[in-house]
N, C-alpha and C positions, 0 to 999 in steps of 0.2 A: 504494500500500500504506500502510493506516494504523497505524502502532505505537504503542503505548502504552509508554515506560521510566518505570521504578522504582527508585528507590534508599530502601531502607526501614532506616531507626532504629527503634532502640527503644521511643519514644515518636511517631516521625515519619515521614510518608510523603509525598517527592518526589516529583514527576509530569512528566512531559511527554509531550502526543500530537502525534506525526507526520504528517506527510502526506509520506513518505519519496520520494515520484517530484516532489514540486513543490518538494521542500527546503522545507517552510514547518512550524511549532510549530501547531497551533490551537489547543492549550490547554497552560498549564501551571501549577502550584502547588504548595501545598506543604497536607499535613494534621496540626498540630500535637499535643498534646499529648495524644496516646492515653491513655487508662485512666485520665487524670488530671482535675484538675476545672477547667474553661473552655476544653474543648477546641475546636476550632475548623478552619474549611477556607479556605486561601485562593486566590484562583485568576485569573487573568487570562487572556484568550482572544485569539485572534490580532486584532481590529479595537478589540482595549484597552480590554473590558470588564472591568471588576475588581468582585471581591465577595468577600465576608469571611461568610461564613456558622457562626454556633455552633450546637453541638447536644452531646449527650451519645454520646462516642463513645468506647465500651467497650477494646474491643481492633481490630486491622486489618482484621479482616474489618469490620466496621461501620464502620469510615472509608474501605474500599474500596467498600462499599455505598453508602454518602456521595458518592463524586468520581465511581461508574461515574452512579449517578443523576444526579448535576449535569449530567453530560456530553451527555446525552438529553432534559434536561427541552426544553421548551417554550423557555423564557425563556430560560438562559443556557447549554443545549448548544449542541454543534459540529455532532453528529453524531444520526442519526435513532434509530438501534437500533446495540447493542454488537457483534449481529454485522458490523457495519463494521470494528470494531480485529480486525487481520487478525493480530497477533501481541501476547507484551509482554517484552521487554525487561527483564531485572532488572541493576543493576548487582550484584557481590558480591564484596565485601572480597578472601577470601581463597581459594584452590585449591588450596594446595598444590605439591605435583610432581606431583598427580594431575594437574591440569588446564591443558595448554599453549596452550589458547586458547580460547575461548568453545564452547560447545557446548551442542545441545537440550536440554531438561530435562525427563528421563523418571526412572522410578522408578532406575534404575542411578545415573545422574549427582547426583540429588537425594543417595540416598545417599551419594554420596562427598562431597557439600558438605556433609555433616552430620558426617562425618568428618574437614573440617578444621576443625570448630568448636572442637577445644581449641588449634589456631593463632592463631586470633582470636573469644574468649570473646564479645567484648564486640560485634562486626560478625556473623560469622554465622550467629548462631541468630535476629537481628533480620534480616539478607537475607531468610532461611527463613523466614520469616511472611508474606512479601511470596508468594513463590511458593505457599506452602500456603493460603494467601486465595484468590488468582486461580484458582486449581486446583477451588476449591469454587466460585467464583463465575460463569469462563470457561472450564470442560472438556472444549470442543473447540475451545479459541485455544491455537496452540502457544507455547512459551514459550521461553524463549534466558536463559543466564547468562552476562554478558561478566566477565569476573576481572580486578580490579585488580591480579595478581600474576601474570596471563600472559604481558605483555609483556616480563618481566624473567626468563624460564624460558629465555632464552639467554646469561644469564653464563655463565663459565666456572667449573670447580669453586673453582680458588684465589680467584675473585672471591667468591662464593655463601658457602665454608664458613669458619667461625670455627673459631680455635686452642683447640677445646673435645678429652677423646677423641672417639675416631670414634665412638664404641659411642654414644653419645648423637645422634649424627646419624643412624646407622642404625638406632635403636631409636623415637625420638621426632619426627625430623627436624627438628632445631636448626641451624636453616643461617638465610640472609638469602634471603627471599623478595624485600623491595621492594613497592613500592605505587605510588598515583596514576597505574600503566600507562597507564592509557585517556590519559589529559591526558599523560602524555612521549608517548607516539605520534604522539596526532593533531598538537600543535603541532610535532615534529620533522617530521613528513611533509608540513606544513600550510609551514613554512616555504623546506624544499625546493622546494615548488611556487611558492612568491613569489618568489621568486631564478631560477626555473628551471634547476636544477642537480640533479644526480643524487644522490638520497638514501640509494643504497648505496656509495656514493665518499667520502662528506662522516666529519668530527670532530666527532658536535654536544653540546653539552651543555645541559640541558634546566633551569633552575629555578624546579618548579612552589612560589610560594611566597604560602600563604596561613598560616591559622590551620593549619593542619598543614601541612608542608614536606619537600620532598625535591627532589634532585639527582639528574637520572642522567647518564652516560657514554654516548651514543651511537656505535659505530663500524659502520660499513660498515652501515649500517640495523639493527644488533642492540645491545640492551642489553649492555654489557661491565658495569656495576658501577652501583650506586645506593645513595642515605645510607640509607632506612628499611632494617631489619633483619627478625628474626624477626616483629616487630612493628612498629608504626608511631611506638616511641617512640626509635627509634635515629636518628641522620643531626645532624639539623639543629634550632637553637634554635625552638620554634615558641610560638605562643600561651601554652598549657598545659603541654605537654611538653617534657623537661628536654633532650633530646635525648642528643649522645653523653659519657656520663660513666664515671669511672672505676665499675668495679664492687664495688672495695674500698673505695668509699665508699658504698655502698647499706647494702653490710653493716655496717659503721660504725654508720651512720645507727638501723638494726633494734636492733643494740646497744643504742647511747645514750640512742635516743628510746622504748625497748622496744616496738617495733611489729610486726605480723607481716606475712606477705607482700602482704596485699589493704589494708592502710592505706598497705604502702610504693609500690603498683600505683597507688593515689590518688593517693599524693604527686608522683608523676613524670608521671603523666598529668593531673591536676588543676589541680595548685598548684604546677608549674614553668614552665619556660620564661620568655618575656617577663611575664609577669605575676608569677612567684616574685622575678623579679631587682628589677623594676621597685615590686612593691606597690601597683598603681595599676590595670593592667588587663592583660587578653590583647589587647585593641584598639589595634594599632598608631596610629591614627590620635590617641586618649587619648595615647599614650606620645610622640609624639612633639610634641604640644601641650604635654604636660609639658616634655620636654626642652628645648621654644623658650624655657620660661619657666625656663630652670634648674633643674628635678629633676635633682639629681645620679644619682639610682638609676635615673631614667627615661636618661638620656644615654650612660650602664653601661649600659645593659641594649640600646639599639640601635645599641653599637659592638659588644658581645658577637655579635648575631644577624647584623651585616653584615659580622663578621671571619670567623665562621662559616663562611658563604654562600662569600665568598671564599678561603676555606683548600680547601673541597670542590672548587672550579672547578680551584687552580692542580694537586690531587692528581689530578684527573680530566683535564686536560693532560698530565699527566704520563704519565698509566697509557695515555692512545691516543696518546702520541709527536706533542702537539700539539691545537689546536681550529680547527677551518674557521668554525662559528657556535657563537655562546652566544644563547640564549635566555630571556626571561624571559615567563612564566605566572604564573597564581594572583591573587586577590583583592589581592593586595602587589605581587607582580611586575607585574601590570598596572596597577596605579592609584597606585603610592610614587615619583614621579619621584626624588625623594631618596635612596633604599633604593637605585633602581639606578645612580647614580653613585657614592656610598658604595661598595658594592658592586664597581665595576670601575675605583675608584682605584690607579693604580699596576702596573698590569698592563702596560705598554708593551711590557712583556719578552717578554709573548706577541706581538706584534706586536697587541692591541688598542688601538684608535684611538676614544676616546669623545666622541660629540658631543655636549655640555654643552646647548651651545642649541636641541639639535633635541629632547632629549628631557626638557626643560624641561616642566611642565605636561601634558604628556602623559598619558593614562591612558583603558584600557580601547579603545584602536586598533588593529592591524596596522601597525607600521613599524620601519624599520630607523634605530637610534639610536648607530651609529657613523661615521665621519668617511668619504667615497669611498677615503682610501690606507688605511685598516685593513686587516688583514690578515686578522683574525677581524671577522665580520660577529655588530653584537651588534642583537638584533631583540625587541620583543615582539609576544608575538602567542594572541592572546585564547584561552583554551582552550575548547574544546564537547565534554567528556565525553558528552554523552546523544546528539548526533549520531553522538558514534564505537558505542554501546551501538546506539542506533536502525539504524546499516548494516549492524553485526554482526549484530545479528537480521533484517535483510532477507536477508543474504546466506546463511543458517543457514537459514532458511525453503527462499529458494529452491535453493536445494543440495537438501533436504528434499525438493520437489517435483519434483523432474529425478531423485530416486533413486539419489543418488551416498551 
C-alpha cells in the first residue's frame, strides 16, 4: 500500500510517500513558499536523488499539482500513475474533544475540523487546504486525518481543565488539549519495544524537544498530563514561544506597551522564548556557540530552557508516583548531547543514573544513555511522526475495507 502524508502550513507543504508493506519512504520533501515570490519544490527520492525545482506557485492546489506531477514524471518519479497512492494521510494540528483518534475524512468529519479552527487559528485552516487540494485533485483516494491532540484525549479532567469558570469551558472549550501526540506515542511505544517491556505497566515521560517543545506524562500507556495547553504556547521555553508565564503579566504588558491582542499573540509566539531571552537567535545551536564564547544572555537563556525541561520531569514524577523511563525526542533532544545532561543533573533522587560518557557526542540514534544500576532508564530515540500518520491511514483504510 502506497500513502502519501501531509502536513501543510500556511505557506508550506510536507510530503512523504510510503510504501507502507516494505516500510520504505520513496519520496519525500518539502514545497516552500506558496503564494509568495521564489517559490520552490524540494524533494529527495529513496536511491538519493535530490532536486530543487522553482516555479510560480500560487496557492496549494498548484504546489500539489507540482509534487503529484514530479512524482510521475519520467525523470524523477517513483511511481507510474497517481492511481498507485492508495491513500493520503494528512497530519492536523488540532481536534478538539470532537476527535479521539484519527478518523476518514468525509464531509461530517471535514466539518468538525473546520470547527476546531478557532482552537488553533493559525494550524487548521492551513491543514484544511491540504485536504481540500487532494479532494479536487484525488476524489476517489481516500483520505485519513491523524490529530496531534488525540493522543492526549485520555487525561483526566483535573489534568485537562484550568482554574478558569466552568461556563467558559463548557461554552468555548478552554481546557488543555496538548500537542506533538503522534511523536509522544510512537517514541513511548517505540521504546517499550527496545527494552522489551510492557508499555501499559511502565512511568514514561516523553521530551519531545525541538523549536517547539512539550513534555508528556505517560502512565499505564495513556497520556495523564502534558506542558502545551489550549495552545501550543503553554508548557515549555521553546524557540519562539515564551512558554509558561504568569498571565498578569500579559496584561501588564497590553497596558504598558499599548498593544492589542494579535500584537500580544506575536509577541509570545514570535519574539519569545530562547531567542527573546537570548537576542541572538531561536537556533539553539547559535545560542549555544554564543554561550561557549561568553554571551551572558545566550548562557541565561539555556539554563532558563534546561531548568524548565527539568522542573516538568520532577512535576510529572510526581503526578504518576515515580518514572520507569525518561525519554528524549525532537530536533534538540536528539542531536544537544549537552541539553541532555544539563537536563538530568541532579536527579539521583529519582533513582536516575546518567551516563556522561555514553551519551557524549551522541545524536540522532536509538540508545539508552543511563548507567546499567539506574533505576529510570533514560533513552533517546529518534521520532517518525509521518510513519505513525502513514499506519494510521493504512489501518483506517483497511478497517474501511473489511466494513467495520
Amino acid at each position: 500500500m502506497k500513502i502519501l502524508v501531509l502536513n501543510c502550513g500556511s505557506s508550506s507543504i510536507k510530503y512523504q510517500l510510503f510504501d507502507i508493506d516494505q516500510g520504505s519512504v520513496l519520496a519525500k520533501g518539502i514545497v516552500e513558499k506558496i503564494g509568495l515570490k521564489g517559490s520552490f519544490l524540494k524533494n529527495e527520492r529513496f536511491d538519493g536523488d535530490k532536486v530543487k525545482l522553482e516555479g510560480e506557485i500560487l496557492d496549494h492546489q498548484s504546489g500539489f499539482e507540482f509534487l503529484l506531477g514530479m512524482m510521475i514524471s519520467e525523470k524523477r518519479g517513483v511511481i507510474s500513475s497517481l492511481s498507485e497512492i492508495d491513500a493520503v494521510g494528512h497530519r492536523l494540528v488540532h481536534g478538539g474533544e470532537t476527535f479521539q483518534g484519527s478518523c476518514y475524512l468525509d464531509e461530517v468529519t471535514i466539518k468538525g475540523v473546520e470547527d476546531c479552527s478557532d482552537l488553533a487559528p493559525l494550524h487548521n485552516p492551513a491543514n484544511l487546504k491540504g485536504i481540500y487540494a487532494m479532494k479536487n485533485l484525488l476524489p476517489d483516494i481516500p483520505q485519513v486525518g491523524v490529530f496531534d491532540t488525540s493522543f492526549h484525549q485520555t487525561m483526566p479532567d483535573y489534568s485537562f481543565m484550568y482554574a478558569l469558570p466552568y461556563s467558559l469551558y463548557k461554552k468555548y472549550g478552554i481546557r488543555r488539549y496538548g500537542f506533538h501526540g503522534t511523536s509522544h506515542s510512537y517514541v513511548s511505544k517505540r521504546a517499550c519495544e527496545i527494552l522489551a517491556v510492557d508499555y501499559k505497566s511502565k512511568k514514561i515521560i516523553t521530551c519531545h524537544l525541538g523549536n517547539g517543545a512539550s513534555i508528556t506524562a505517560i502512565k499505564d500507556g495513556k497520556s495523564l498530563d502534558t506542558s502545551m495547553g489550549l495552545t501550543p504556547v503553554e508548557g515549555l521555553i521553546m524557540g519562539t514561544r515564551s512558554g509558561d508565564v504568569d498571565a498578569g503579566a500579559l496584561t501588564l504588558i497590553m497596558e504598558k506597551e499599548e498593544i492589542d491582542y494579535s500584537s500580544l499573540n506575536t509577541l509570545l509566539n514570535k519574539h519569545s522564548g530562547v531567542l527573546g531571552i537570548s537576542g541572538i537567535s531561536s537556533d539553539m545551536r547559535e545560542v549555544e556557540t554564543a554561550a561557549a564564547e561568553g554571551d551572558e544572555r545566550a548562557i541565561l537563556s539555556l539554563k532558563m530552557y534546561q531548568y524548565r525541561v527539568r522542573k516538568y520531569i520532577g512535576a510529572y514524577a510526581a503526578a504518576m508516583g515515580g518514572v520507569d523511563i525518561l525519554i528524549f525526542t525532537g530536533g534538540i533532544g536528539e542531536n544537544s548531547p549537552d541539553d541532555r545532561e544539563k537536563i538530568c543533573e541532579n536527579m539521583e533522587f529519582l533513582g536516575l543514573e546518567f551516563d556522561k560518557k555514553v551519551n557524549t557526542g551522541v545524536r540522532g540514534k536509538e540508545l539508552i544513555i543511563s548507567k546499567k544500576e539506574s533505576r529510570v532508564t533514560v533513552m533517546i530515540v529518534p521520532t517518525n511522526e509521518e510513519w505513525v500518520i502513514a499506519s494510521e491511514t493504512r489501518d483506517i483504510v483497511e478497517q474501511m475495507k473489511a466494513g467495520k
